[in-house]
C-alpha positions, 0 to 999 in steps of 0.5 A: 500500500502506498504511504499518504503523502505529507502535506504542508503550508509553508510560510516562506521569504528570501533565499532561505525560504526557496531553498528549503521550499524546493527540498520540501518539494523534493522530499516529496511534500504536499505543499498545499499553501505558501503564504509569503510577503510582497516585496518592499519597494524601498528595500533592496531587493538582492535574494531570490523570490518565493512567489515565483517559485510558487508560480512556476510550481502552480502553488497557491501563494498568498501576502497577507499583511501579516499572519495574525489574520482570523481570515488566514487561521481559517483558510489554514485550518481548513487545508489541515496539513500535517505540518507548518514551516516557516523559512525566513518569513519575517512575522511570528506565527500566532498561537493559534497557527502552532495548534493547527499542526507541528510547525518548524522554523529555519533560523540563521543561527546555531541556536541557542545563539543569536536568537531573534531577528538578523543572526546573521548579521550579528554574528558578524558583528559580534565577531563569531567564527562560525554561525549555521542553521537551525531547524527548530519546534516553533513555539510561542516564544520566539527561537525557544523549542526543541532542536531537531537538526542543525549545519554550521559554517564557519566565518571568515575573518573578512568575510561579509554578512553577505557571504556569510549568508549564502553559506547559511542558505545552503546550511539551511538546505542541508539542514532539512534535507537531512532531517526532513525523512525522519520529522516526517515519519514522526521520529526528528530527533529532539534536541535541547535548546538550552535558553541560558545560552545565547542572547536574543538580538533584535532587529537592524536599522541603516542608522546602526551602520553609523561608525564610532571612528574612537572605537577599535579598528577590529570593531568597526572592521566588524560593523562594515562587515556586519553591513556592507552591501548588500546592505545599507553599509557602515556610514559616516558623515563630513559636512552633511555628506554622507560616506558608506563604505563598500570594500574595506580591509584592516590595514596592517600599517598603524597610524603609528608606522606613519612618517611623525608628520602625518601620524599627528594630522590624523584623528579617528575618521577618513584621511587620504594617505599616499592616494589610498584611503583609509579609515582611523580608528581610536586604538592606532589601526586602520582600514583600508578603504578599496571602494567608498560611496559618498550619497550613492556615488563612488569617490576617488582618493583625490576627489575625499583629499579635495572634499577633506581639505575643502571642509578644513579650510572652512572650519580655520575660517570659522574658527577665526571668527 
């Protein structure tokens, strides 16, 4: 006799949730609803789309503005799939969701670290060696049930969150592939999910890009790595312009190794050095800046050395006032 097929109403978004809708469809699942979000115009739109995975699939897809709806509760208990997913969806499911049936998130991180919104993210800011993902009972309490199956990956010291990211989409796929016969044969395995470690993190906004140039260069190193594009960047702003920095690396010059001259004309912030930009921070140490953007244009070493000497000449004016 031939076994039912299992079937599933996924709540998905970005590369994780295609990722993991195609193993769900690979691994032989009755996807019978995705319910995902419309696509912010005011957001940089660099991943991969859900709704036209379901397209091309012929799955029903649907972008409620959230998931607290009486309207959704009820379509979804009428469907009365065996089990609920969340890949990367970017609202918490209500209690009245998680008792339709099992339901499962993909988080971003090797929980119990880095809970909450941007893991990825955080973990590069904080420094972390290896992040990865993790599939886990969803409970009413955010990132908080039981474990059933977990990849990690290491970062790099100068990789980006970017990049980092892409690792943990694929650590994402490998994750459910691997766990996804036995959860649907009722027997995943249950690993504790121990809350006295890690931290929860929320979520990021463009203004925590903004450098603290008094801060060490390992921790504004981290911040552009944290951030940089795709995302909005770490920023700073000299007389009301505002400079993002695209590609950087830590120097392996001091600010001390420079000719005695130079090393007391350059306070924490951009300076140009040799025709090569760079960024300084509070401890001595400092990035090398390959590609830096001032409001969205790409900026030369000559065209911020004019700008820079530009705004000191200003300020010797005003202060002889």
């Amino acid at each position: 006799m031939t076994q039912q097929r299992k079937t599933a109403v996924v709540f998905a978004y970005h590369n994780v949730g295609v990722r993991c809708l195609k193993v769900l469809l690979a691994g032989g699942v009755d996807v019978l609803l995705v319910v995902t979000h419309e696509d912010n115009p005011e957001e940089s739109i660099w991943f991969a789309s859900v709704a036209a995975l379901c397209f091309d699939e012929g799955i029903p897809c649907i972008t409620p503005a959230n998931a607290k709806g009486a309207d959704l509760l009820a379509r979804v208990a009428e469907l009365q799939p065996d089990f609920l997913f969340s890949f990367y969806y970017r609202h918490m499911l209500p209690a009245g969701l998680l008792q339709v049936a099992p339901a499962y998130n993909m988080h971003g991180s090797l929980l119990p670290q880095f809970r909450g919104r941007a893991p990825v993210n955080w973990a590069v800011l904080a420094g972390a060696a290896q992040t990865g993902a993790t599939l886990h009972k969803m409970t009413e309490k955010p990132d908080a049930g039981v474990i059933a199956a977990h990849t990690a990956v290491p970062i790099l010291p100068d990789d980006t969150a970017f990049e980092v990211f892409g690792k943990v989409s694929v650590a994402a796929e490998q994750t459910l592939w691997s766990v996804l016969p036995a959860l649907l044969a009722g027997n995943a395995p249950q690993i504790a999910n121990d809350l006295t470690q890690g931290g929860y993190f929320g979520g990021r906004t463009p203004e925590d890009g903004r450098i603290d140039w008094t801060a060490p260069a390992h921790s504004v190193y981290n911040l552009h790595r944290a951030v940089a594009p795709p995302y909005p960047g770490a920023f700073t702003e000299l007389n009301q312009v505002r400079y993002v920095i695209v590609r950087a690396r830590l120097s392996r010059t001091l600010a001390t190794d420079l000719p005695a001259g130079l090393q007391t004309s350059l306070p924490p912030g951009l300076t140009v050095v040799d025709n090569c930009i760079l960024g300084v921070c509070g401890d001595g140490r400092m990035l090398a800046i390959s590609v830096l953007t001032a409001d969205g244009v790409a900026v030369t070493a000559a065209q911020l050395q004019t700008r820079l000497n530009a705004g000191t000449n200003t300020l010797k004016k005003e202060n002889s006032k």
